[in-house]
C-alpha positions as CSV (number, residue, x, y, z in Angstrom):
1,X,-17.2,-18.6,-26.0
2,X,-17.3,-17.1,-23.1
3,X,-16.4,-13.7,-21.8
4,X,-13.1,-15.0,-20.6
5,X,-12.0,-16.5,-23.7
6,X,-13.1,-13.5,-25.4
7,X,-10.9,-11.2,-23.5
8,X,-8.1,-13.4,-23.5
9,X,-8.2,-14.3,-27.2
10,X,-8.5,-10.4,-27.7
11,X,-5.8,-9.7,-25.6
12,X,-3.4,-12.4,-27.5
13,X,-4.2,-10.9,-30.3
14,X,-2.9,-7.2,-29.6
15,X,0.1,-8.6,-28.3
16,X,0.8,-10.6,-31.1
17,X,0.1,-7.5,-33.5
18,X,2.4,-5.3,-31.0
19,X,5.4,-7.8,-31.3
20,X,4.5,-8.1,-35.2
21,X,4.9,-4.5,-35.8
22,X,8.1,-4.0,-33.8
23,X,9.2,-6.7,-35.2
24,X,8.4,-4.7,-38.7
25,X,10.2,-1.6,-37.1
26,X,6.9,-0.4,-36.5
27,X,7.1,1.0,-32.9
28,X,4.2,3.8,-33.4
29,X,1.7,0.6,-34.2
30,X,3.4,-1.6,-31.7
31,X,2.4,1.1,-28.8
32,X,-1.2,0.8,-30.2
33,X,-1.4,-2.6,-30.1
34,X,-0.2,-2.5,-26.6
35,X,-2.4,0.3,-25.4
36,X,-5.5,-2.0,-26.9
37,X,-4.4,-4.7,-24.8
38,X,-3.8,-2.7,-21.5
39,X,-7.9,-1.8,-22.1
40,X,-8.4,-5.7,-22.6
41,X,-7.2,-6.4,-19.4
42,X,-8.1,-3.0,-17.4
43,X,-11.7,-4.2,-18.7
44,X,-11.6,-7.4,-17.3
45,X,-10.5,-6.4,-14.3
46,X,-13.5,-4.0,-13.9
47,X,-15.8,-6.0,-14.9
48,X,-14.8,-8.6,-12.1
49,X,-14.6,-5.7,-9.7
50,X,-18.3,-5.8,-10.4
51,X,-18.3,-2.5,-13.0
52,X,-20.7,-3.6,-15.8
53,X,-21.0,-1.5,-18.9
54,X,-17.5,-0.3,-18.8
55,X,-17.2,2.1,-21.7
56,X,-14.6,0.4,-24.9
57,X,-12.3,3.2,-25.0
58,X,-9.3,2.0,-23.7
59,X,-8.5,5.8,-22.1
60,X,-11.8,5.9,-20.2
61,X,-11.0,2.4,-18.9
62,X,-7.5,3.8,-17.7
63,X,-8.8,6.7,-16.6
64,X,-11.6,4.7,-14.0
65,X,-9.0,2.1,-13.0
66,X,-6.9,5.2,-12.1
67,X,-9.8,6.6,-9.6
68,X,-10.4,3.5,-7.7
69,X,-9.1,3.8,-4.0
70,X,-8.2,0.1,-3.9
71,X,-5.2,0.1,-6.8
72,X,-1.7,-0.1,-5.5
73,X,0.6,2.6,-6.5
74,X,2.7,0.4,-9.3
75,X,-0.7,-0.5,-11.0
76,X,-1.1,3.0,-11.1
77,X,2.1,4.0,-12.0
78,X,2.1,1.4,-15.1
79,X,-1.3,2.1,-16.3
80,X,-0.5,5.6,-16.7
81,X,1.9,4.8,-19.4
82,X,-0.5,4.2,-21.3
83,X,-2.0,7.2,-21.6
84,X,1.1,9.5,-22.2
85,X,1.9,10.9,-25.3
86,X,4.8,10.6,-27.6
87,X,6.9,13.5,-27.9
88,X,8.2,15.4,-31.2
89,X,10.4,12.8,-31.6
90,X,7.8,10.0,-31.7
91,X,9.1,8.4,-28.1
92,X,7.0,8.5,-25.1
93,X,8.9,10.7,-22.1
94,X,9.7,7.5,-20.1
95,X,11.7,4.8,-20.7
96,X,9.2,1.7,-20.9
97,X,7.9,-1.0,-23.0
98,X,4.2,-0.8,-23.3
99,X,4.4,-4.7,-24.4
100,X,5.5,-5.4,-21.2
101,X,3.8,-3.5,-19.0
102,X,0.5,-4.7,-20.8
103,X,1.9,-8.5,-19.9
104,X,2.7,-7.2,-16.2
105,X,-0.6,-6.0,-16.3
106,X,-2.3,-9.2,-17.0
107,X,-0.3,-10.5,-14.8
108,X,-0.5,-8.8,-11.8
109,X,-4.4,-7.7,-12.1
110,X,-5.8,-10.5,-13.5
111,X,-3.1,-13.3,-12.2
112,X,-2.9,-14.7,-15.6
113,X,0.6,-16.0,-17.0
């Protein structure tokens, strides 16, 4: 397999598990899920900007994309999402589905459907 089909097989996989658990009313593990994927695909996207040995952690992923100069302002914007906290009431402070913006994304970075 290559490293495509491992990213992309990963990816599938958190998204499956994110829709599973809100599907289960599970939204705390459904943002999880999500946030895994968004490091899939933030990943992936390094790695073909040419970044090799791109740490796991899907925060330091976030965290470089965020720095590059090259990343339009909605990447940005979507991509920090991820890295917001919930608040006391176990909600994150904007209104936004993580699943989606993990799709949009793949989409949009890596211009995968």
């Amino acid at each position: 397999m290559n490293s495509k089909n491992k990213w992309e097989a990963d990816y599938e996989q958190e998204i499956e598990r994110a829709s599973l658990a809100r599907m289960e009313g599970n939204e705390g593990m459904a943002r999880v899920c999500a946030r895994r994927a968004a490091g899939i695909v933030i990943g992936e996207y390094l790695r073909r900007c040419g970044y090799s040995g791109v740490n796991t952690s899907m925060y330091d992923r976030i965290s470089l994309f965020l720095e590059l100069p090259h990343v339009d302002e909605r990447a940005r914007e979507v991509s920090r999402h991820f890295l917001m906290k919930v608040n006391p009431e176990h909600k994150l402070p904007v209104n936004t589905d993580l699943i989606q913006d993990a799709t949009w994304l793949k989409k949009s970075l890596l211009k995968e459907d």
